[in-house]
C-alpha positions as CSV (number, residue, x, y, z in Angstrom):
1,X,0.0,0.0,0.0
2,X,1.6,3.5,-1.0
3,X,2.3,5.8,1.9
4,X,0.4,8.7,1.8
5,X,2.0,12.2,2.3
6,X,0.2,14.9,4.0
7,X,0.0,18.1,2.3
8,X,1.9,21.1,4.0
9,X,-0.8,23.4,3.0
10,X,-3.0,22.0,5.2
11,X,-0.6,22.1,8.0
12,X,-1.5,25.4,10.3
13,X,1.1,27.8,10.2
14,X,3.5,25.4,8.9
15,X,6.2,28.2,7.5
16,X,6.2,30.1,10.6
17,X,5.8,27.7,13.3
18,X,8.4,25.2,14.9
19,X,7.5,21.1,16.0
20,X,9.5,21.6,19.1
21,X,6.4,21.1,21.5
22,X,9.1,21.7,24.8
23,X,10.0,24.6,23.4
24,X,8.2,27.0,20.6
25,X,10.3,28.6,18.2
26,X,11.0,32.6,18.8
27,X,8.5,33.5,15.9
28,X,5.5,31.5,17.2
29,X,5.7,33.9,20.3
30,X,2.2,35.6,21.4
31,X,1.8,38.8,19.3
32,X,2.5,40.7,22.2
33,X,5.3,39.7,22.3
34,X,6.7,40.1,19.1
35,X,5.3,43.3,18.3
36,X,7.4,44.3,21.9
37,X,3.6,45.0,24.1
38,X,3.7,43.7,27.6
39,X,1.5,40.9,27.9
40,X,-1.9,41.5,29.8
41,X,-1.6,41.4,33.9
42,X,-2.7,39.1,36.3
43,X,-6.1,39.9,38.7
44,X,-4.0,41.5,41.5
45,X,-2.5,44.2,39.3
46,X,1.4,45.9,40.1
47,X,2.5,44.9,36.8
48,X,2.9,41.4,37.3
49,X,3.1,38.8,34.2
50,X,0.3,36.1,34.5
51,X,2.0,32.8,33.9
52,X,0.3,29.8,32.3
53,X,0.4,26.7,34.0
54,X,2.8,24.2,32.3
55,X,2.0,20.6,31.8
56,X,4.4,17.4,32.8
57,X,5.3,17.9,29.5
58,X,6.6,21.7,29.7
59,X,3.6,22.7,27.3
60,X,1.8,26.1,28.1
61,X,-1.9,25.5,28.5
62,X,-4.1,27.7,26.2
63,X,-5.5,30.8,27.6
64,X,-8.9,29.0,26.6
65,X,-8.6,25.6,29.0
66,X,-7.1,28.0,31.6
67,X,-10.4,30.1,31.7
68,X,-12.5,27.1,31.9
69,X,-10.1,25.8,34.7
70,X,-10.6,29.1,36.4
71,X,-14.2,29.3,36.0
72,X,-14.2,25.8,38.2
73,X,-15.5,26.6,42.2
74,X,-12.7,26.1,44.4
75,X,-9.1,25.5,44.2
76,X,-9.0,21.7,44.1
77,X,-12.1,22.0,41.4
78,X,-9.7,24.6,39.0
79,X,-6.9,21.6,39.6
80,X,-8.5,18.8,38.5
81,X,-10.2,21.0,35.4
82,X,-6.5,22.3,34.5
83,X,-4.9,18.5,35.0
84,X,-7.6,16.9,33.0
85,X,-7.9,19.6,29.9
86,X,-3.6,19.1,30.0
87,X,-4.0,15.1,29.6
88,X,-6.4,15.2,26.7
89,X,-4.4,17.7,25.4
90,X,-1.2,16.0,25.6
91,X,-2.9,12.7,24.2
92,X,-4.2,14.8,21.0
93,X,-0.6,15.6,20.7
94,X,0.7,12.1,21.1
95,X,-1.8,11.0,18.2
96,X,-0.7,13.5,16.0
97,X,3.1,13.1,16.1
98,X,2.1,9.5,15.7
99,X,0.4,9.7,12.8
100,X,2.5,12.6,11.5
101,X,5.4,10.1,12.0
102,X,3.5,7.0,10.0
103,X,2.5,9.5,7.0
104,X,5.8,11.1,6.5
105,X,8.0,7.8,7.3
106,X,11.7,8.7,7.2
107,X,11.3,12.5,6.0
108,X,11.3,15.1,8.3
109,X,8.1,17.2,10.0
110,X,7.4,20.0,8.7
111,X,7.0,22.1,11.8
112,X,4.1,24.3,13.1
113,X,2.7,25.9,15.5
114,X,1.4,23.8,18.8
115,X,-1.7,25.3,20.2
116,X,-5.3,24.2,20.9
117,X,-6.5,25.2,17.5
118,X,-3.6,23.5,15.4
119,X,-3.6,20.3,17.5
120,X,-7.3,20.2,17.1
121,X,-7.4,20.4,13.3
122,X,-4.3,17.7,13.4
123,X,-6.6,15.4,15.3
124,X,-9.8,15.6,13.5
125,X,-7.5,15.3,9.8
126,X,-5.6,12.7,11.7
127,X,-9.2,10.3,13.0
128,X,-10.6,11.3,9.0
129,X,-7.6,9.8,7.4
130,X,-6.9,6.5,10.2
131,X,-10.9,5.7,9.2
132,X,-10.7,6.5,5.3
133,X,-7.2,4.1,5.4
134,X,-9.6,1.3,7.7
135,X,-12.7,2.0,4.9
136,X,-9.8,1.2,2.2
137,X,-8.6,-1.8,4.2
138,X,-12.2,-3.5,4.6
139,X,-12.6,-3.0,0.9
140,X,-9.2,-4.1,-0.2
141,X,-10.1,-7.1,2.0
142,X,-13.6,-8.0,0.2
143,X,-11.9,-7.8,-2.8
144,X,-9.5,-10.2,-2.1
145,X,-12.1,-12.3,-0.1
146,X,-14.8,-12.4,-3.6
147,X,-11.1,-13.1,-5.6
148,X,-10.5,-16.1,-4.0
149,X,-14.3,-17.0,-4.1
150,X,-14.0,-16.4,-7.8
151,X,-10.8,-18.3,-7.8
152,X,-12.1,-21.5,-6.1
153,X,-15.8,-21.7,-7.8
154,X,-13.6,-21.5,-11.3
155,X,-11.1,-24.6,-9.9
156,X,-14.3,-26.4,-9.0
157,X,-16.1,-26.2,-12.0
158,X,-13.1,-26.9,-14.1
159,X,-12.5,-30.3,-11.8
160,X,-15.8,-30.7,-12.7
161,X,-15.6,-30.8,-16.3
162,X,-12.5,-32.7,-16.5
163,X,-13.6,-35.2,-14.1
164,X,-16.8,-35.8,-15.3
165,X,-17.0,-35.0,-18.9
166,X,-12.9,-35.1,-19.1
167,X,-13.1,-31.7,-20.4
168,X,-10.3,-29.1,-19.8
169,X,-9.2,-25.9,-21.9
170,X,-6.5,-27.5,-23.0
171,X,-8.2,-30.4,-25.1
172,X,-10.1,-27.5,-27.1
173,X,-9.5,-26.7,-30.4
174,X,-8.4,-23.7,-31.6
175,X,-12.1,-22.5,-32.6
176,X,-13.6,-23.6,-29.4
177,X,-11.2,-21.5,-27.9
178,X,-12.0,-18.5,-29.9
179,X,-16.0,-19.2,-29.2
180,X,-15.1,-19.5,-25.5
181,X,-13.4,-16.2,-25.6
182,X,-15.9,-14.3,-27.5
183,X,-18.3,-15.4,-24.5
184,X,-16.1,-14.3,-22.2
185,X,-15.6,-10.7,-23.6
186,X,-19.6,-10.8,-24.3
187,X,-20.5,-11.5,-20.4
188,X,-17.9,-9.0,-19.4
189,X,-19.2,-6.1,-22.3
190,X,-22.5,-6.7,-21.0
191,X,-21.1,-6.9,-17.4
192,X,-23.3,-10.1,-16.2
193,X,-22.5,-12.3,-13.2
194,X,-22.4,-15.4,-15.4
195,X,-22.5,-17.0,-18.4
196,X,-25.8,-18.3,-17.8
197,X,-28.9,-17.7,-20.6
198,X,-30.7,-16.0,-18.2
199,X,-28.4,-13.5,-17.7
200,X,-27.0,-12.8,-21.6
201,X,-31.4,-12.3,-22.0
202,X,-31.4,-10.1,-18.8
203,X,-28.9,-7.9,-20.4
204,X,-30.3,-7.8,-23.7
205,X,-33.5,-6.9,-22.8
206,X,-31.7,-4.1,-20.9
207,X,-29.5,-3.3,-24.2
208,X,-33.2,-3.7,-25.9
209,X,-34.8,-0.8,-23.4
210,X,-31.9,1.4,-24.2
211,X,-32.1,0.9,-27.4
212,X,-35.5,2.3,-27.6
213,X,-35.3,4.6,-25.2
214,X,-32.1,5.9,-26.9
215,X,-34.8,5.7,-30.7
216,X,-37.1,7.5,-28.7
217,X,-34.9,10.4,-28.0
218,X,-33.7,10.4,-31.1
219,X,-37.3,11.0,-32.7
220,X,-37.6,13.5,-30.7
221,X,-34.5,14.7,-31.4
222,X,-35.4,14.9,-35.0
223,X,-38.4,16.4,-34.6
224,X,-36.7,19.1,-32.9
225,X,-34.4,19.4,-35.3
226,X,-36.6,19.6,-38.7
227,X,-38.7,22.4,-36.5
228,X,-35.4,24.2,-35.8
229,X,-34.3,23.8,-39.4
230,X,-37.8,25.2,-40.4
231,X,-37.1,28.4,-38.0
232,X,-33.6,28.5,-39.6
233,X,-34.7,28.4,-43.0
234,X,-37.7,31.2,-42.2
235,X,-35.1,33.4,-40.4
236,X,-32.6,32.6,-43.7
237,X,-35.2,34.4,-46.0
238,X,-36.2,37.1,-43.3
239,X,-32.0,37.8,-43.1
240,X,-32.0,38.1,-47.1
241,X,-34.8,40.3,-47.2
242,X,-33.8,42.3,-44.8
243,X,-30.3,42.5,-46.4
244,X,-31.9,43.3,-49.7
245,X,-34.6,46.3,-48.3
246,X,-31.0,47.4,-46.3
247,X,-29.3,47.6,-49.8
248,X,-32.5,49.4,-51.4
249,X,-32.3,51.5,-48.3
250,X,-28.9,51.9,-48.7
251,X,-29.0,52.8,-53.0
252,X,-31.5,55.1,-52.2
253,X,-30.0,57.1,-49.1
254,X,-27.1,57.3,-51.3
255,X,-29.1,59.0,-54.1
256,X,-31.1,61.4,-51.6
257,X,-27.6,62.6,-50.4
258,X,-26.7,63.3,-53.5
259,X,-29.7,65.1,-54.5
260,X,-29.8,67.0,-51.1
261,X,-25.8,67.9,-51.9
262,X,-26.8,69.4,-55.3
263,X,-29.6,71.3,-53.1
264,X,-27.4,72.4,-50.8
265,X,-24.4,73.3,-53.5
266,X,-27.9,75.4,-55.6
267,X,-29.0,77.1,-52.4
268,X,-25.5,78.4,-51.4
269,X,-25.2,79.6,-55.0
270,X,-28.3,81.2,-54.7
271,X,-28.0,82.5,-51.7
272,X,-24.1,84.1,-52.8
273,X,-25.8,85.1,-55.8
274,X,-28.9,87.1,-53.8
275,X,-26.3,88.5,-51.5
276,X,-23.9,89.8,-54.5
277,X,-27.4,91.1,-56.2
278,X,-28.2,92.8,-52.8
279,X,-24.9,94.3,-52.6
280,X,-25.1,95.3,-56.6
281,X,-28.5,97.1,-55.7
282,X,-27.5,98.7,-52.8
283,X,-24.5,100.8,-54.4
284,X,-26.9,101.3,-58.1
285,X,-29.2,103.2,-55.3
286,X,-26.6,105.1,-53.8
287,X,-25.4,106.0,-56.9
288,X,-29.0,107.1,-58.4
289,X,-29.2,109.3,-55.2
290,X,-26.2,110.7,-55.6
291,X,-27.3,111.6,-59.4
292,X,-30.3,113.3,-58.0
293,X,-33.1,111.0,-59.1
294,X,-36.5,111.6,-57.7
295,X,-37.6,108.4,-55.3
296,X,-41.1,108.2,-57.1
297,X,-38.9,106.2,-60.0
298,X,-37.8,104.1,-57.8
299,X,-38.3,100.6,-58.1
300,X,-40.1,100.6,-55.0
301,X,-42.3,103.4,-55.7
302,X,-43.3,102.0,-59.4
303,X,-44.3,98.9,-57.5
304,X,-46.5,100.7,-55.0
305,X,-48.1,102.6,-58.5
306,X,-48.8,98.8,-60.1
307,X,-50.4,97.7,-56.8
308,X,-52.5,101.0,-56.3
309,X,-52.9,100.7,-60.4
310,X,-54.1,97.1,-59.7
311,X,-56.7,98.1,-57.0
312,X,-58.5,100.4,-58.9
313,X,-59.0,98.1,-61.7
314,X,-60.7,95.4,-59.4
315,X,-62.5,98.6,-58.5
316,X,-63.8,99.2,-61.9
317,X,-64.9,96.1,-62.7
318,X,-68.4,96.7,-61.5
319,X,-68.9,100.0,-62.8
320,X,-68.6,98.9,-65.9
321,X,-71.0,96.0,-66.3
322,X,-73.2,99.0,-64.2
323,X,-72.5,101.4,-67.5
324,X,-72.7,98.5,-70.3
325,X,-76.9,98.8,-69.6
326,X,-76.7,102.5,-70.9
327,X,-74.7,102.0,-73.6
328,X,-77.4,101.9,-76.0
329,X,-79.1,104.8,-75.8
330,X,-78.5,107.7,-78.0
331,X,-77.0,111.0,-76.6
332,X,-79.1,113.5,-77.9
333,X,-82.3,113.8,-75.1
334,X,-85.1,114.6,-77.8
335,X,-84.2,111.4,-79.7
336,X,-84.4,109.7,-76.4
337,X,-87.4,110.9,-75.6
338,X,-89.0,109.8,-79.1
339,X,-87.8,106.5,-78.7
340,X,-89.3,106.4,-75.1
341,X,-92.5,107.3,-76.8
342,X,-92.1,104.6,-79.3
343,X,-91.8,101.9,-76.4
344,X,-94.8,102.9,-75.1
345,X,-97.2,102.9,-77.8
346,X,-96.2,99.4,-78.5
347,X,-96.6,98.9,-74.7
348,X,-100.1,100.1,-75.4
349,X,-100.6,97.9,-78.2
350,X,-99.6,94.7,-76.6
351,X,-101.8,95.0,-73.5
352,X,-105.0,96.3,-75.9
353,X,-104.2,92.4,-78.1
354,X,-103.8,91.1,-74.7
355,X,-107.0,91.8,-73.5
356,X,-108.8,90.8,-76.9
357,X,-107.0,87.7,-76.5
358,X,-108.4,87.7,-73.3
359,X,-111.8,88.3,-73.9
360,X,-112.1,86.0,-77.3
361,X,-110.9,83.2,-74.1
362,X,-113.5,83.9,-72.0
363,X,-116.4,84.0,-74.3
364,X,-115.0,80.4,-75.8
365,X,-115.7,78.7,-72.4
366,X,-118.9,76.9,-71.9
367,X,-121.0,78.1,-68.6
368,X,-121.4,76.3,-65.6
369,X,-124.6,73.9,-65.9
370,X,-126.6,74.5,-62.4
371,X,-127.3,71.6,-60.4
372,X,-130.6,71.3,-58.4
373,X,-130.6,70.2,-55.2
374,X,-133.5,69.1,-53.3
């Protein structure tokens, strides 16, 4: 059985501390110590040092097992606590080195620092380890046990064979011997107890359940996979489209720049062009003015004239259609007034044939017959 080697990570302080359990090493001192403090006083006070009691062993009893000895009633209570937490103590650390000694054999111990805390840990990795090697033993043991089980039911059914059917591997032939081995390497793919019937069906019918279970899932499998392929092959086409309305997009951004550029190149033109037209106006005024040109020929003032001009033509409209109805008559007033004098004579004449019309109606129309009533 390899020897097993206990890590020195696991060891508490393993860099700093010493295995001299009689007597620590300087830097495994208290911290009070080492950072030069005084170490705290005793109950009576004056400055005195409060000593730990030692065991038969020289070893300082934690502050921890000292405080639970103290918390004892009476003197030869506190004793018995002190002597008592010092022996288990001092049997922890006989186990450990013990078991430190069996694990790293003829190497030396890495050393670290001996206090309740450390020994502790030791003892509980120290019990963990004895029972995981006694767990390992017992199994190592029923292996061999089931071996030699194995070993004997084989010598007995080989006996068997060559005493009673004077059979042994040795009198097989070369393809018996092949058949015999394909058995075994059958029993022992389909890990059965034996070579029994019973058992090569047991495990078929196992193979046989896996088997459809395993068709099963592949089914399903499929079916997953011809819907995946189906959302694929939709999201395939969506990509394309996309890609293609993103080119279209694209095409047609780029031709929209352009056209806004030639916009934008026209309207700075223009607006150069209206300022250098402004500028052009502006001195042609100053130099009219300077000329002595009357502001009503302005171009200002001549557009005022075509609006006023414009206004009074709307204005004028109506007054002619009102003229247009006198149009006809003749200037001179005597004329007028014989033509007014023509009017009405025919006037005359068409209500005097109206009325004969009238009459000549009247006198056509049968009278009324009277009706008698009684």
């Amino acid at each position: 059985m390899p020897r097993k080697r206990f890590p020195k990570a696991s060891f508490p302080s393993a860099r700093r501390g010493c295995f001299n359990i009689s007597a620590p090493h300087p830097c495994c001192r208290r911290p009070e110590r080492a950072a030069g403090r005084a170490p705290p006083t005793g109950r009576g006070g004056g400055g005195a040092t409060a000593r730990l009691p030692r065991s038969r062993s020289g070893l300082q009893v934690p502050g921890g097992i000292a405080a639970a000895a103290r918390g004892k009633s009476g003197r030869g209570g506190r004793l018995k606590a002190m002597a008592a937490a010092m022996d288990g103590l001092e049997e922890k650390i006989r186990r450990v080195t013990l078991w430190l000694k069996k694990m790293f054999g003829d190497q030396p111990i890495p050393r670290y620092e001996v206090n309740a805390r450390s020994v502790d840990i030791l003892y509980e990795l120290a019990e963990q380890n004895e029972a995981r090697d006694r767990d390992v033993s017992l199994m190592i043991e029923d292996m061999k046990q089931k071996a030699a089980e194995y070993e004997a039911e084989a010598n007995y059914l080989q006996d068997l064979l060559a005493k009673s059917l004077d059979f042994s591997l040795t009198s097989l032939c070369s393809e018996g011997t092949s058949y015999l081995n394909e058995l075994v390497n059958c029993a022992l793919i389909l890990e059965t107890k034996d070579t029994s019937l019973a058992s090569f069906i047991s495990a078929m019918n196992d193979l046989t359940w896996d088997l459809y279970a395993t068709e099963s899932k592949n089914r399903e499998m499929e079916l997953e996979l011809t819907s995946i392929k189906k959302k694929l092959t939709a999201a395939l086409v969506l990509e394309k489209r996309l890609q293609e309305d993103l080119k279209k997009t694209e095409e047609d951004l780029e031709v929209e720049e352009a056209k806004a550029e030639s916009r934008s190149q026209n309207l700075k033109f223009l607006k150069d062009k209206s300022e250098d037209l402004k500028v052009r106006i502006k001195a042609a005024e100053e130099q009219l003015s300077a000329t002595g040109l009357d502001q009503s020929l302005t171009h200002q003032a001549l557009v005022n004239l075509s609006e006023k001009l414009a206004e009074l033509e709307q204005e004028m409209v109506p007054l002619r259609k009102q003229l247009e109805s006198y149009l006809d008559l003749t200037p001179n007033l005597s004329l007028a007034q014989v033509k007014v004098e023509e009017a009405k004579r025919e006037l005359d004449a068409l209500e005097a044939e109206f009325s004969s019309q009238l009459d000549m109606l009247t006198l056509s129309m049968p009278e009324p017959s009277k009706l008698r009533f009684t």
